[in-house]
N, C-alpha and C positions, 0 to 999 in steps of 0.2 A: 662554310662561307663566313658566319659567324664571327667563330673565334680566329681565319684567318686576319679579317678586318681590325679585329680588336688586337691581335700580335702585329698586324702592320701598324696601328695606331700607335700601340705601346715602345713600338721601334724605333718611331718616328719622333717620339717625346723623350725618350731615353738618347737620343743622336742630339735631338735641340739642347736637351738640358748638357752632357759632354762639349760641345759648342760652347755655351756660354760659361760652362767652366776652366774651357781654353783660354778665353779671352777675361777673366777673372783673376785669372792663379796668376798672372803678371802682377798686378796691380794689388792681389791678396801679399803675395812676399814682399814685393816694396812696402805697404804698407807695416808689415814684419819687422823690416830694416830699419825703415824708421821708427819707430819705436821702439825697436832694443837700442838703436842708437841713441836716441834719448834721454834711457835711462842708463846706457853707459857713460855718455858723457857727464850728467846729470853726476852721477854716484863719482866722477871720476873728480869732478869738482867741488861736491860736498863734502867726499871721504878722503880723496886722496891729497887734496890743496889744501889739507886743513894745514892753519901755520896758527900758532900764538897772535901775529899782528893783524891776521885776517878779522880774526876770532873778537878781534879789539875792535877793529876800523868798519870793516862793511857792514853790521848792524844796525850804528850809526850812520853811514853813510847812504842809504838807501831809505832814512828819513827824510821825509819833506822840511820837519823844522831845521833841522841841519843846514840846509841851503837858504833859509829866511836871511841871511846878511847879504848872501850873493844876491838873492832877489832885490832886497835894499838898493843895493847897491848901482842894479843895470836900470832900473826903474828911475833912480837919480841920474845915472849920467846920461837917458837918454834925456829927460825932461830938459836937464840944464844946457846940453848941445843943439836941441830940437826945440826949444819951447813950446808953445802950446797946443801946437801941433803934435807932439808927439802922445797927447792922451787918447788918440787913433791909436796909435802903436800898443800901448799899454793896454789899450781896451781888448786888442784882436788874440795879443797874447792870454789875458785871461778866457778867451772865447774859445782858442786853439786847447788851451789845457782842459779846459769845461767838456769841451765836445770830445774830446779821447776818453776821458774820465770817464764820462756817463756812455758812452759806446762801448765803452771794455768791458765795465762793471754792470751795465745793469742791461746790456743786450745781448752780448757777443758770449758774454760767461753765463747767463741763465740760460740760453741756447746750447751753447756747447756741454756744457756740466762736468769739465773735465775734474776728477778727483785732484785734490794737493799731491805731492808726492808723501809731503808729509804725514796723511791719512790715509796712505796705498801700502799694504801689508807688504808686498812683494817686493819693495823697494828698500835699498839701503838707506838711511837718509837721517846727518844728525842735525837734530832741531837748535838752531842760533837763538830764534823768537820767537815767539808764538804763532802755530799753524794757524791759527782765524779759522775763520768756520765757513770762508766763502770758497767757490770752485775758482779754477789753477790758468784756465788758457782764454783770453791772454793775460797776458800780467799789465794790471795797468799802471802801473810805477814804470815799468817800459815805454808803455803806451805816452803815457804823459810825456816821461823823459825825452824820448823821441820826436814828439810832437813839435815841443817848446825848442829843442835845439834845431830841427829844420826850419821853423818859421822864423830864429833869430840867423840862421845862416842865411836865406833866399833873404834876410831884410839887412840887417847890419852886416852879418859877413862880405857883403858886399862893397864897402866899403873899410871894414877890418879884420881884413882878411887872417889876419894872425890866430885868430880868435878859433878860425872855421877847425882845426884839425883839435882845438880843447872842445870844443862843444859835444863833438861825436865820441871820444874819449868821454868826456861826462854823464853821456847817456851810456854808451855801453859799459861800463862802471857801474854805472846802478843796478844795468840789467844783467849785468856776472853777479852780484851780491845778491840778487833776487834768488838767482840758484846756487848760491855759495851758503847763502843761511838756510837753506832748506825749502820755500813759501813756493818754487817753481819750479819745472821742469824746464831743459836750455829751447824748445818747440814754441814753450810761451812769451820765453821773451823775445825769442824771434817773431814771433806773427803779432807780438807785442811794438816791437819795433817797426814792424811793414805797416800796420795801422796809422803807429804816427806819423810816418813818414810822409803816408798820402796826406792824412789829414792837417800835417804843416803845411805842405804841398799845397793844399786846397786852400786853405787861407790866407796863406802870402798869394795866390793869383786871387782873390778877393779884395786884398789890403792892399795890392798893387794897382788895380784895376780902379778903385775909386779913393785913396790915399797915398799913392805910389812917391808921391812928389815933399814927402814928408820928409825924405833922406837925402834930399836933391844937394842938401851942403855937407859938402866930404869934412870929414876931420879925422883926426888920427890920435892914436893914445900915447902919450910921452910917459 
């Protein structure tokens, strides 16, 4: 009686655990797919897009000081359209980039700990820059880029609208050179980009909500 109890026991544990590995193995091979997917498209962009002009350009282009004349520049022509009301604007913008920044890099990536690609044996991967020594998901060069163009699209692009289809072009740019020099896999700057998005998202219905009226005079760029 014994050892029938303990073979109906063991039956019964052996059927559960089968069970939950019906309802696993879905969600094990997706998990599969994406990841090789990753690293194929990854390699397919590192290895196979290599060009001479890339090799020149996106290095550069995926630095912050690079874009320091563009930032000049949107910071002057809102002040001088918006006068002094617009150091609201300026302010939230520095706030949006702060808060992706410090979310990607010092929560989201010491949580995750995703390896670089560029310091993952198994992977193809030619180094443009230097790998850095931090983990890989998300990329906060996405994160920011994304952050900064949605909360300049939901404020300005509202009024110049021309503007709205460079903005997103400018952030996904950054975030193809992120995995074109090697520093990412294409997962990170994807969930590099969903980040900012909300988090532009969140602060333009904050900017809107108690300085919305900052933009209330339309102008246009000749």
């Amino acid at each position: 009686m014994i050892r029938l109890a303990v073979g109906l026991k063991y039956c019964r544990i052996i059927f559960r655990f089968r069970s939950y590995l019906c309802i696993l193995r879905p969600n094990y091979y997706l998990l599969m797919f994406i990841f090789e997917w990753d690293i194929a498209v990854f390699e397919f962009i590192n290895t196979d897009l290599s060009n001479a002009f890339f090799d020149w350009l996106l290095p550069m282009w995926r630095q912050p000081f690079f874009w320091v004349p563009l930032y000049i520049f949107l910071i002057a022509f809102v002040i001088i359209n918006y006068s002094t009301k617009s150091y609201w604007f300026v302010l939230f913008v520095i706030l949006t980039v702060s808060s992706s920044d410090l979310l990607s890099s010092r929560a989201i990536k010491k949580t995750i700990r995703r390896i670089r690609p560029c310091h993952t044996e198994y992977v193809q991967t030619i180094e443009r820059v230097p790998c850095g020594s931090g983990y890989s998901f998300t990329s906060t060069h996405a994160a920011n880029h994304f952050a900064i163009s949605t909360f300049l699209i939901l404020t300005l692009g509202q009024h110049l609208r021309r503007i709205i289809p460079w903005l997103w072009a400018w952030a996904a740019s950054v975030a193809f050179a992120q995995v074109y020099v090697g520093v990412h896999f294409p997962l990170d700057v994807i969930g590099g980009a969903i980040l900012g998005v909300i988090l532009g998202k969140c602060w333009f219905l904050l900017f809107q909500r108690y300085y919305g009226d900052v933009f209330d005079q339309k102008i246009s760029m000749t």
